[in-house]
BALOBA-1460 file (C-alpha; in Angstrom, 3 decimals):
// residues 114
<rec num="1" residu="x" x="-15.621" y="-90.597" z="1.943"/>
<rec num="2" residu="x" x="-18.128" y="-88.626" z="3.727"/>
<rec num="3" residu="x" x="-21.156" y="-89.118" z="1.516"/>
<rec num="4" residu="x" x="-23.006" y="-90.338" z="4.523"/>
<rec num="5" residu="x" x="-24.282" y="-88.337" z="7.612"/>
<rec num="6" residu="x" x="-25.318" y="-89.754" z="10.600"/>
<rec num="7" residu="x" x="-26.753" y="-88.006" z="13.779"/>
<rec num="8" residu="x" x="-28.649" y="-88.769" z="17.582"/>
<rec num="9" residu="x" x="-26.937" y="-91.143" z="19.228"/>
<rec num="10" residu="x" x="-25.992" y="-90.372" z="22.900"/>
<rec num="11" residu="x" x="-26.591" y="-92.256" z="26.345"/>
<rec num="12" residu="x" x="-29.971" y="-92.863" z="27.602"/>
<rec num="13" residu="x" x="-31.378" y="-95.170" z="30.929"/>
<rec num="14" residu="x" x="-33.147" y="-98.095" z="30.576"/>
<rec num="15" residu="x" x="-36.393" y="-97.166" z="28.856"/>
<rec num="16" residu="x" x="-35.842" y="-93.904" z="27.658"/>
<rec num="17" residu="x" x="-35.763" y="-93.200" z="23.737"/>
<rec num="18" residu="x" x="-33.397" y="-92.002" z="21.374"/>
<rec num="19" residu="x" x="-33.706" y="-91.097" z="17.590"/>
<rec num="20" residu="x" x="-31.209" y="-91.717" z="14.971"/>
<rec num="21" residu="x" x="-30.439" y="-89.847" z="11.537"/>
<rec num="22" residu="x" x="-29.087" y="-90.587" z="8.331"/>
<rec num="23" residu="x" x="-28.609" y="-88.413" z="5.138"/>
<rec num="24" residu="x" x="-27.079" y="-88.891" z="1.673"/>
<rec num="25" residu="x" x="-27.244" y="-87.488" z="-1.696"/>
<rec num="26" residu="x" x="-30.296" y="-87.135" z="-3.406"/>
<rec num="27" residu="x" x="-28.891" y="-89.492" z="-6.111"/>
<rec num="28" residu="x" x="-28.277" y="-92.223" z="-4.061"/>
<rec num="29" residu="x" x="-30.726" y="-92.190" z="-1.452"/>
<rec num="30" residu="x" x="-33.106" y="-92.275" z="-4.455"/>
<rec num="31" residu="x" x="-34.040" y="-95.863" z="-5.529"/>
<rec num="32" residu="x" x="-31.385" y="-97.983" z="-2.577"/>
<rec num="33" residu="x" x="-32.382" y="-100.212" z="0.191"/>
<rec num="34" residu="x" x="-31.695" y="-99.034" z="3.409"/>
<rec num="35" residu="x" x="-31.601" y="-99.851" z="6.796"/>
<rec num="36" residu="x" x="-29.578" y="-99.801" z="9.996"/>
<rec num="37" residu="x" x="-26.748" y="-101.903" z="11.232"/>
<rec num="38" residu="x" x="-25.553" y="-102.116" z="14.771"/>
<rec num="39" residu="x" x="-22.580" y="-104.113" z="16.487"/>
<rec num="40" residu="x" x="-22.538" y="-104.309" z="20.438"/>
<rec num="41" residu="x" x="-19.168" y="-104.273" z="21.871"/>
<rec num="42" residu="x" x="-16.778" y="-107.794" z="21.029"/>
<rec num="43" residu="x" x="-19.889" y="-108.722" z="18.468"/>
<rec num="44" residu="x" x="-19.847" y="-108.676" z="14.968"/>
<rec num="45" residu="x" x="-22.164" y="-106.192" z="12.922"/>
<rec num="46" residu="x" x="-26.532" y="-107.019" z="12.857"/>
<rec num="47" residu="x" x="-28.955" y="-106.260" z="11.074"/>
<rec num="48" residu="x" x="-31.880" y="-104.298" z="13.126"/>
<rec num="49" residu="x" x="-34.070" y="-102.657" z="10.394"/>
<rec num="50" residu="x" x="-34.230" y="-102.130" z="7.038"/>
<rec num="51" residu="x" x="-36.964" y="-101.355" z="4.145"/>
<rec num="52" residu="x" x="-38.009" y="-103.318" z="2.013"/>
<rec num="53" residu="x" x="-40.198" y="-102.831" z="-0.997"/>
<rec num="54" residu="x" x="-41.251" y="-99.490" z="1.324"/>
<rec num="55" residu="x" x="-42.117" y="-101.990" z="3.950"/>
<rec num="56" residu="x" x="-40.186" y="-101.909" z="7.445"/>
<rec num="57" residu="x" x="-38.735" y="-104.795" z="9.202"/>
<rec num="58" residu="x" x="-36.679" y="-105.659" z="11.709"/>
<rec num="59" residu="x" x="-34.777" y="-108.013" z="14.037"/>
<rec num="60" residu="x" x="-36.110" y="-110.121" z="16.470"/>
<rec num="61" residu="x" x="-34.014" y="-108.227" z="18.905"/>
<rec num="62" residu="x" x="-35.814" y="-104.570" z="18.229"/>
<rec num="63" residu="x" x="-39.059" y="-105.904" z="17.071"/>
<rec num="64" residu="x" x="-41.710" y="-104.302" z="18.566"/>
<rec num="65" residu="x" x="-39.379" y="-100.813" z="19.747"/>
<rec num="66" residu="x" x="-37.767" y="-99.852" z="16.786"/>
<rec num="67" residu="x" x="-39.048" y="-98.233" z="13.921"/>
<rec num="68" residu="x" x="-37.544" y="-96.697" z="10.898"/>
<rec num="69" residu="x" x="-38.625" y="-94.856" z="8.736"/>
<rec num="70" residu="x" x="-37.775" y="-91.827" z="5.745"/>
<rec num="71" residu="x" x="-38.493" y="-88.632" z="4.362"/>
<rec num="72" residu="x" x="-37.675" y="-89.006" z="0.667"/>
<rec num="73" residu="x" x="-37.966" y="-85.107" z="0.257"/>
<rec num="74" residu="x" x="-35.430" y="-84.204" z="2.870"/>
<rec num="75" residu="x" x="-32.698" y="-87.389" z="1.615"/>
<rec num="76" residu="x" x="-32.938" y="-88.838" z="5.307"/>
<rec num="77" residu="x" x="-33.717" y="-92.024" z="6.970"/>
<rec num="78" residu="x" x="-33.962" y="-92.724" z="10.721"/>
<rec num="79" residu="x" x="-34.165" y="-94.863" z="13.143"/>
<rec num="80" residu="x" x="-36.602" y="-94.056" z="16.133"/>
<rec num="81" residu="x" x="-35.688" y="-96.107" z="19.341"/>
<rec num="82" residu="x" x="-38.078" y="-96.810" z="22.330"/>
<rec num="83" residu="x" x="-37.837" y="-98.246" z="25.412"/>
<rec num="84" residu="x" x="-34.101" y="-98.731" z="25.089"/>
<rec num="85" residu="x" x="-32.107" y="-101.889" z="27.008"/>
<rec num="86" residu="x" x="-28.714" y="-101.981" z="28.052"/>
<rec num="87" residu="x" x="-28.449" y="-105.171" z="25.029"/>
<rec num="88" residu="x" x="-29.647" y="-102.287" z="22.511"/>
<rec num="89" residu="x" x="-25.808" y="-100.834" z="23.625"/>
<rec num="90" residu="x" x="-23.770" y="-100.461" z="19.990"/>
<rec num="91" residu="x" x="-22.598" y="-98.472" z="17.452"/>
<rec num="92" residu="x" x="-25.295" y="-98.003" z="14.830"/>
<rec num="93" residu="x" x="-24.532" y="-97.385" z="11.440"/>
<rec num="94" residu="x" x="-27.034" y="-96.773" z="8.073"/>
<rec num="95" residu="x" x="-26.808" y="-98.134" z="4.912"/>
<rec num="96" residu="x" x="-27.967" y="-97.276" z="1.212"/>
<rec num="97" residu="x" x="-27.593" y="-99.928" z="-1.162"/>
<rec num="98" residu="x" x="-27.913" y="-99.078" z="-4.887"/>
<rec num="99" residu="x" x="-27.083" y="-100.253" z="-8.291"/>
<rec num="100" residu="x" x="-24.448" y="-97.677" z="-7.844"/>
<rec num="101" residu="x" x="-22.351" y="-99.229" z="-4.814"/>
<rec num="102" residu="x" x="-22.752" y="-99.884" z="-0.823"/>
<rec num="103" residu="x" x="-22.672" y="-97.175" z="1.437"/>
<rec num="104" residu="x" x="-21.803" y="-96.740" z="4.876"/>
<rec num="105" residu="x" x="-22.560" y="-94.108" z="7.797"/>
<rec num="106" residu="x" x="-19.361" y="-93.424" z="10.184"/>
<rec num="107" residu="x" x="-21.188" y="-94.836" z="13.114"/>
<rec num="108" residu="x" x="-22.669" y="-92.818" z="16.174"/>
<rec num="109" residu="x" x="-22.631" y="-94.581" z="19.691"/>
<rec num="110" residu="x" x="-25.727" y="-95.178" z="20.891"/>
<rec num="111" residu="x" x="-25.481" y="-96.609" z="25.311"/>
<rec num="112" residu="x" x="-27.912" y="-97.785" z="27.803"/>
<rec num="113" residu="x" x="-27.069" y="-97.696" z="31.343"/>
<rec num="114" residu="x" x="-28.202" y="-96.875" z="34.577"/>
């Protein structure tokens, strides 16, 4: 119901970098688990990253050139993304998970191609 925003997703080369957004309200952002979600074209839905206990980790897959992160005061997690492969093409989409219910960004396309 549009409680989540999501933002930076585009097309990039091989290599090149791309950083992801997510924002929610202040009362649910506060106290969820969150990460991002991707799912490649004809795949089901992955895990790449989440936090943990305010500790990052991450797929196998990204390990290594993903990293997420937040910024409690501004509401907002994201999702920065180095040296990008065409595999890394999906749509991405965050997550809070609270006490209060699961919630889901809209999804923003993120491609790598020549």
């Amino acid at each position: 119901q549009g409680q989540v925003r999501e933002s930076g997703g585009g097309s990039v080369q091989p290599g090149g970098s791309l950083r992801l957004s997510c924002t929610i309200s202040r009362s649910i952002f506060s106290g969820s688990l969150m990460g991002w979600y991707r799912q490649p074209p004809g795949k089901e839905r992955e895990l790449a990253a989440i936090i943990r206990a305010g500790s990052p980790e991450y797929s196998e897959a990204v390990n290594g050139r993903f990293a997420i992160s937040r910024d409690n005061a501004e509401n907002t997690m994201y999702l920065q993304m180095d040296n990008l492969k065409p595999e890394d093409t999906a749509v991405y989409y965050c997550n809070f998970h609270s006490i209060f219910g699961n919630y889901w960004g809209q999804g923003i396309q993120v491609t790598v191609s020549s």
